[in-house]
N, CA, C and O of each residue as an XYZ file, in Angstrom:
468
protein
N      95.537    -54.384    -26.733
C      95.959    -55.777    -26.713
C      95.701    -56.403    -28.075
O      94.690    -56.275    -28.765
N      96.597    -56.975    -28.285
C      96.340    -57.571    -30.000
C      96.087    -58.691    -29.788
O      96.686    -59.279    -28.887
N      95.119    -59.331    -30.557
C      94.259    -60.514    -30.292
C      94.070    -60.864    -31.742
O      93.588    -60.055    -32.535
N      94.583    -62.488    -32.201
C      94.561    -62.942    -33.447
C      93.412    -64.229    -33.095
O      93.457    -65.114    -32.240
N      92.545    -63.960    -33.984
C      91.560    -65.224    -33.460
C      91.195    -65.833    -34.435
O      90.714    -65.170    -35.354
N      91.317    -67.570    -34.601
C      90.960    -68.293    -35.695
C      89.761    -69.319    -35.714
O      89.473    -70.242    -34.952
N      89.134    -68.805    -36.914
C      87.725    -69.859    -36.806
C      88.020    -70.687    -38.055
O      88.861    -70.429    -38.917
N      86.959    -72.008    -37.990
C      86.178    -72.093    -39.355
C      87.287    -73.732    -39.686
O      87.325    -74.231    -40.810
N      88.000    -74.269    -38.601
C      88.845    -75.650    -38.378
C      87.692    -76.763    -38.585
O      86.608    -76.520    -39.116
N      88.051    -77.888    -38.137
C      87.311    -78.864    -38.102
C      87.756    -80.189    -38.931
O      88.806    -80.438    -39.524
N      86.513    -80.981    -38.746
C      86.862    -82.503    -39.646
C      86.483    -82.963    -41.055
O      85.417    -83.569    -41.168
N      87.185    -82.757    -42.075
C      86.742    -83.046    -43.494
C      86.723    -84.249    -44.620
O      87.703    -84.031    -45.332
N      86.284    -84.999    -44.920
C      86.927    -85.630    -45.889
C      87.754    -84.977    -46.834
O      87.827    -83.790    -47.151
N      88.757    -86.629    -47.472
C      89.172    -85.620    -48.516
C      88.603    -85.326    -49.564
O      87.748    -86.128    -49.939
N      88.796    -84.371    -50.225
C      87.981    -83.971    -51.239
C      87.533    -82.998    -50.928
O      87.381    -82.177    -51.833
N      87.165    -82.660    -49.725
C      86.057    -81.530    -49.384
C      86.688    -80.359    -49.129
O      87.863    -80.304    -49.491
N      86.208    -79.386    -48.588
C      86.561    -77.848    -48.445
C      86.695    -77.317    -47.067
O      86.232    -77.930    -46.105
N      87.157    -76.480    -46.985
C      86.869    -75.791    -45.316
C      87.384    -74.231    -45.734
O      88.281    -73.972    -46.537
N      86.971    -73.744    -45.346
C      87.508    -72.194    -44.841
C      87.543    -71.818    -43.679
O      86.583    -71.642    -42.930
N      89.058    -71.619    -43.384
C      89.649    -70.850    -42.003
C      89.561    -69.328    -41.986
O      90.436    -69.137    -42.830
N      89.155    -68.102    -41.653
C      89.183    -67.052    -41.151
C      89.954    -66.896    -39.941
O      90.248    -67.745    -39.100
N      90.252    -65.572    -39.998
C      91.331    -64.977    -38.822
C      90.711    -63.974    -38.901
O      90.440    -63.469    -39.991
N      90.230    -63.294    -37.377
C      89.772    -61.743    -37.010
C      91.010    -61.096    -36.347
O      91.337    -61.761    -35.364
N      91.648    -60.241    -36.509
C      92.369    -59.563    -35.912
C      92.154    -58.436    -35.451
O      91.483    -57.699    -36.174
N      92.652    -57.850    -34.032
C      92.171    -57.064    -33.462
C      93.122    -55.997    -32.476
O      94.104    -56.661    -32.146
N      93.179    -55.197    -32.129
C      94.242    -54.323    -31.849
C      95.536    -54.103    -32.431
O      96.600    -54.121    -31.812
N      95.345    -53.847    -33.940
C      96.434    -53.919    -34.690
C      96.268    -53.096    -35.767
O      95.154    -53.399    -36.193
N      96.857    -51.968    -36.672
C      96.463    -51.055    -37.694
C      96.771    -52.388    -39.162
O      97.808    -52.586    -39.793
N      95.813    -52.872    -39.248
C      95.262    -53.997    -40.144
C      96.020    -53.790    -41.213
O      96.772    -54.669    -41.635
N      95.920    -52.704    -41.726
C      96.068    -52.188    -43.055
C      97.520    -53.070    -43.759
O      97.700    -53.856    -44.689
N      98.520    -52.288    -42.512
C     100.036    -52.462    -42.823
C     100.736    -53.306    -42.489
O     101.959    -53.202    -42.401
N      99.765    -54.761    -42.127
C     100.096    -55.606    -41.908
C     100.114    -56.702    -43.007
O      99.205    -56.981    -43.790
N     101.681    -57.419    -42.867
C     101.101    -58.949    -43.790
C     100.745    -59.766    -42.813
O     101.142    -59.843    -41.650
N      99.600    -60.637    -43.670
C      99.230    -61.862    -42.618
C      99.425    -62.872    -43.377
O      99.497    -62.949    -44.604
N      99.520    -63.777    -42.431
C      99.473    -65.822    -43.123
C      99.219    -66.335    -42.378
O      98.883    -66.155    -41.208
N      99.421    -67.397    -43.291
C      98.871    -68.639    -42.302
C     100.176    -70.106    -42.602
O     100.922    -70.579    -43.459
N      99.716    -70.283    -41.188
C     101.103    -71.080    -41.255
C      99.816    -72.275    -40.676
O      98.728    -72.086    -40.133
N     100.892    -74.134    -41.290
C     100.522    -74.880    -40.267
C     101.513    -75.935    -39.685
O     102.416    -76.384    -40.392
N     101.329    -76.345    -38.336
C     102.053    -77.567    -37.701
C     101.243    -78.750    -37.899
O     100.157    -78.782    -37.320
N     101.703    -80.030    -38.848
C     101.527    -81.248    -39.057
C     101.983    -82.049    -37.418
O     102.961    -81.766    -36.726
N     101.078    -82.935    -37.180
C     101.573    -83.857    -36.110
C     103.125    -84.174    -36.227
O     103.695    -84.696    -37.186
N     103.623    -83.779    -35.146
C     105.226    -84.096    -34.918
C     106.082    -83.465    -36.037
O     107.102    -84.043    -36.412
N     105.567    -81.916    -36.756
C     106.638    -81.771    -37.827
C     106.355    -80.082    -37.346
O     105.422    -79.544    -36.750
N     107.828    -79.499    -38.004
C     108.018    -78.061    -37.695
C     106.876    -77.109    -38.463
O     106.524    -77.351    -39.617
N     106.487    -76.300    -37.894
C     105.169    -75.371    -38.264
C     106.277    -74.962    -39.725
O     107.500    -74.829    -39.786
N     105.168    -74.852    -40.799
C     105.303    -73.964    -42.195
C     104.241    -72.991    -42.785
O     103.016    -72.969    -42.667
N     105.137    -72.174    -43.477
C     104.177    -71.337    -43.932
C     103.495    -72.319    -45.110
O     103.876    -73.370    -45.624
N     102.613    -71.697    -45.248
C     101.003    -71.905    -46.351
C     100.872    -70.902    -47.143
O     101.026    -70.834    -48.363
N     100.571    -70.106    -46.364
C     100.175    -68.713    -47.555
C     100.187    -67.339    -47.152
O      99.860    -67.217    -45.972
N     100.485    -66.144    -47.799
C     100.941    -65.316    -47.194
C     100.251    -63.789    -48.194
O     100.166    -63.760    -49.421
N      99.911    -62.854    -47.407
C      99.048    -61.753    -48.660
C      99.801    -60.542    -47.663
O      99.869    -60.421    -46.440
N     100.193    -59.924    -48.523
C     100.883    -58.863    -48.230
C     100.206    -57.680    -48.132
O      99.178    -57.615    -48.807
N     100.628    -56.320    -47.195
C      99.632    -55.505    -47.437
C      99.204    -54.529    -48.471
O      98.553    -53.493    -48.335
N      99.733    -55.104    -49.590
C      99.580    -54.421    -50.861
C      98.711    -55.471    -51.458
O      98.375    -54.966    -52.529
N      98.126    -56.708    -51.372
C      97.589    -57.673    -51.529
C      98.274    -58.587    -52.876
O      97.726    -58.983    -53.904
N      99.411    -58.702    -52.493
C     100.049    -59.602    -53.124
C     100.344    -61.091    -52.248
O     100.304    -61.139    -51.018
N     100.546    -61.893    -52.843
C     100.377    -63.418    -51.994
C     101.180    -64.326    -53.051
O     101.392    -64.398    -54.261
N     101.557    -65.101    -51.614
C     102.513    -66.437    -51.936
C     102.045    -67.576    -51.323
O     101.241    -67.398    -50.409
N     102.449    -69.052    -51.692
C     101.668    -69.716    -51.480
C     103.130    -70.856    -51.663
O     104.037    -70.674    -52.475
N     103.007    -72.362    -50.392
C     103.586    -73.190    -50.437
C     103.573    -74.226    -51.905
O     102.451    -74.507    -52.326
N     104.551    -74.678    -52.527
C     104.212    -75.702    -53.197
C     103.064    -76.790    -53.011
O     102.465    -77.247    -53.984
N     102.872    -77.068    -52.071
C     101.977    -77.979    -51.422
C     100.133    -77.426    -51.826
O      99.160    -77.955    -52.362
N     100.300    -76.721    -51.492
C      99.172    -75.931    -51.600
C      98.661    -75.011    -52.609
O      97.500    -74.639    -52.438
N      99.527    -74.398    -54.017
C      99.209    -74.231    -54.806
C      98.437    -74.401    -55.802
O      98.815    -75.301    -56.552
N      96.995    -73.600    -56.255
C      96.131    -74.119    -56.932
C      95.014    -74.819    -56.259
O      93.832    -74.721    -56.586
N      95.331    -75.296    -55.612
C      93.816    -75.611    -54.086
C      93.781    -74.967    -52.779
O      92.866    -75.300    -52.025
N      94.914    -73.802    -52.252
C      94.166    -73.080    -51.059
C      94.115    -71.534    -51.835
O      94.769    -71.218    -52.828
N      93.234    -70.756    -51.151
C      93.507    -69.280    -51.602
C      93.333    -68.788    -50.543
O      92.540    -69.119    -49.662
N      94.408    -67.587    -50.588
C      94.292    -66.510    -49.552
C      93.941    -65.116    -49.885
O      94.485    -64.489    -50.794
N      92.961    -64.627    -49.075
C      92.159    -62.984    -49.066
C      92.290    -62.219    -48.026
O      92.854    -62.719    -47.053
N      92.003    -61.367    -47.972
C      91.769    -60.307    -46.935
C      90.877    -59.050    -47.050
O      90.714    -58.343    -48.044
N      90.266    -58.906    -45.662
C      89.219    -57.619    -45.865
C      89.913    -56.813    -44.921
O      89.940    -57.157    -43.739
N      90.501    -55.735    -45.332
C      90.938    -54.611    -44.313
C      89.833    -53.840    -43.639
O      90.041    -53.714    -42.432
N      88.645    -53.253    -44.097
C      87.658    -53.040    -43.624
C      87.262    -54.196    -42.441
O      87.722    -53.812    -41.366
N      86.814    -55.013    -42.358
C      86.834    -56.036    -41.606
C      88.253    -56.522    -40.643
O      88.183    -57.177    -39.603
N      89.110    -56.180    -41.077
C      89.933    -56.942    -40.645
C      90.567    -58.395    -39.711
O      91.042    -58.711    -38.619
N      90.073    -59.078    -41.362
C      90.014    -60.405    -41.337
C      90.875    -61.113    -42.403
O      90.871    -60.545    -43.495
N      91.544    -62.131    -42.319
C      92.087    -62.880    -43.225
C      91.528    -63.933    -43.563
O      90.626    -64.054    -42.734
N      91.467    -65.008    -44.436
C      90.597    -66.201    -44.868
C      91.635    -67.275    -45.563
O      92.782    -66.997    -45.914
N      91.169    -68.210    -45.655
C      92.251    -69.632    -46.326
C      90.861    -69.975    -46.768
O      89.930    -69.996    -45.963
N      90.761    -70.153    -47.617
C      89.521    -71.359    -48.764
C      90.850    -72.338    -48.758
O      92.080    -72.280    -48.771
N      89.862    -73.185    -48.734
C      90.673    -74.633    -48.786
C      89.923    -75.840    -49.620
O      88.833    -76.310    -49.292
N      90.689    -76.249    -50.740
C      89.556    -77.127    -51.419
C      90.792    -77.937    -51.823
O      91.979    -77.610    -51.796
N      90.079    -79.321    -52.284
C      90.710    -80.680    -52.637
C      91.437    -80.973    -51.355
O      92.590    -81.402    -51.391
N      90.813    -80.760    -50.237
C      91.873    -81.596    -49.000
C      92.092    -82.455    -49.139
O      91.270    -83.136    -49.751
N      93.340    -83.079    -48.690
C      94.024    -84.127    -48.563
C      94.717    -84.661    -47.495
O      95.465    -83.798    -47.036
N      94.800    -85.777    -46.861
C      95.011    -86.381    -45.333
C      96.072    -85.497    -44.722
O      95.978    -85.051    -43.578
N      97.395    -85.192    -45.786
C      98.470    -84.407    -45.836
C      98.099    -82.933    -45.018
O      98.894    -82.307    -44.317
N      96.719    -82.568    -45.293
C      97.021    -81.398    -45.089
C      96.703    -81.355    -43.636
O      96.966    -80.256    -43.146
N      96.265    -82.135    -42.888
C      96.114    -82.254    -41.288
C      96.901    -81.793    -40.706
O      98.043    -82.250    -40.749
N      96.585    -80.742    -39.963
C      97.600    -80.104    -38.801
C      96.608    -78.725    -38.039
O      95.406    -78.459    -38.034
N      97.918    -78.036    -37.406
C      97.178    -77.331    -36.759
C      97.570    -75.840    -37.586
O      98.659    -75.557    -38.085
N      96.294    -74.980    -37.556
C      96.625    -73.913    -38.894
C      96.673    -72.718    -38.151
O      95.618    -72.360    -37.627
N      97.646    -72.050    -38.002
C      98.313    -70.612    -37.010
C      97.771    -69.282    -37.987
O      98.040    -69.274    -39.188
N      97.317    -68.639    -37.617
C      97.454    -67.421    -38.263
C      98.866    -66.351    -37.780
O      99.529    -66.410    -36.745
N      98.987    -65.509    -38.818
C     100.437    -64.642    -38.319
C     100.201    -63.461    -39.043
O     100.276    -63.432    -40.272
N      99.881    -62.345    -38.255
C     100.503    -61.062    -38.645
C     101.764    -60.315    -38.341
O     102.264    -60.207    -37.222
N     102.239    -59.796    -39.489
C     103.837    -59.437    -39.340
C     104.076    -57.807    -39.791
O     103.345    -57.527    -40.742
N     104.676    -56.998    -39.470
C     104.967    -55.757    -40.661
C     106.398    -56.336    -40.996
O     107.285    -56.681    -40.216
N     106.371    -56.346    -42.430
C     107.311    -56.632    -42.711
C     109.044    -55.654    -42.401
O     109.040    -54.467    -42.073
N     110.126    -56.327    -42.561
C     110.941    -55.580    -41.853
C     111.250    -54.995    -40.526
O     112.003    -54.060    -40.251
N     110.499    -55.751    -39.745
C     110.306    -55.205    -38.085
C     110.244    -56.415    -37.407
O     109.910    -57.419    -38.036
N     110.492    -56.478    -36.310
C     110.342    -57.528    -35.293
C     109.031    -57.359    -35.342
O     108.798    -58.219    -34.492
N     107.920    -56.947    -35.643
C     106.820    -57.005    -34.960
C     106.108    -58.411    -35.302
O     106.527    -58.554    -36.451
N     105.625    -59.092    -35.152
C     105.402    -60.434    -35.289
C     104.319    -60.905    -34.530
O     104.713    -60.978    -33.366
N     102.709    -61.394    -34.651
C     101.808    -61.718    -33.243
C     101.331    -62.613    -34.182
O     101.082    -62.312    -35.349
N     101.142    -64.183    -33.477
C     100.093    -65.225    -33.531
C      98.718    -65.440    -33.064
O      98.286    -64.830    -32.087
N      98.019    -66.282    -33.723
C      96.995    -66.816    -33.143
C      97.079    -67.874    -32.412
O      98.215    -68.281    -32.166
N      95.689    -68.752    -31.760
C      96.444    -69.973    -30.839
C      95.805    -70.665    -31.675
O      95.351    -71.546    -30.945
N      95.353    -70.946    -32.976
C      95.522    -72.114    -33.922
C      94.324    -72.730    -33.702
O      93.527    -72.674    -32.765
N      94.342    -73.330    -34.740
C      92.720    -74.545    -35.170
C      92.734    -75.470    -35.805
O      93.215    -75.459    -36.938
N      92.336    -76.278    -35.385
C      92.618    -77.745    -35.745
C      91.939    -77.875    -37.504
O      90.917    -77.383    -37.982
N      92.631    -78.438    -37.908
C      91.841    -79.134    -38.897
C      92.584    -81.123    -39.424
O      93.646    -81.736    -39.315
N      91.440    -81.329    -39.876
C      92.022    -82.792    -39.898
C      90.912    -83.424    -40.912
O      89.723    -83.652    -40.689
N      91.598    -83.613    -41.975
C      91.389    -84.501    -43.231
C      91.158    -85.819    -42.878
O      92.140    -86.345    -42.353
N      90.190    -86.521    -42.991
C      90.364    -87.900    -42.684
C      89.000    -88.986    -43.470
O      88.099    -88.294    -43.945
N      88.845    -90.137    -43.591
C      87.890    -90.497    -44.042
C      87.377    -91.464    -42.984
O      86.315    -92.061    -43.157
């Protein structure tokens, strides 16, 4: 059973930091890309950031230069550092593993985070 599980959400000012992690689990880690996507209140889920399994990564305009994305295949875990938040970035943050070129496609059920002062 493949199980995408996300920690590490919560309430920040702006300015401040958070790091989201994703454990993934019944899945050959390796050959997977993962991201992270998020849904803003009342707006269509987007990608954020994305590390491929060669560990190459892309990243939204929005988010360039203040989130970073990693991964430990040993672990098999993904991470979002998140710094200079901003009210903007409030939503709910999905993790997604994909092999690329395949339908194969599995989510997490998401974690709140919310910028606010």
């Amino acid at each position: 059973q493949v199980q995408l599980v996300e920690s590490g959400g919560g309430l920040v000012q702006p300015g401040g930091s958070l790091r989201l992690s994703c454990a993934a689990s019944g899945i050959t880690f390796s050959v997977y890309a993962m991201g992270w996507y998020r849904q803003p209140p009342g707006k269509q889920r987007e990608l954020v950031a994305v590390i491929t399994s060669g560990g190459s990564t892309n990243y939204a305009d929005s988010v360039k230069g203040r989130f970073t994305i990693s991964r430990d295949n040993a672990r098999k875990t993904v991470s979002l550092q998140m710094n200079i938040l901003k009210p903007e970035d409030t939503a709910v943050y999905y993790c997604n593993a994909e092999v690329v070129g395949t339908t194969i496609n599995y989510w997490g059920q998401g974690t709140q985070v919310t910028v606010s002062s």
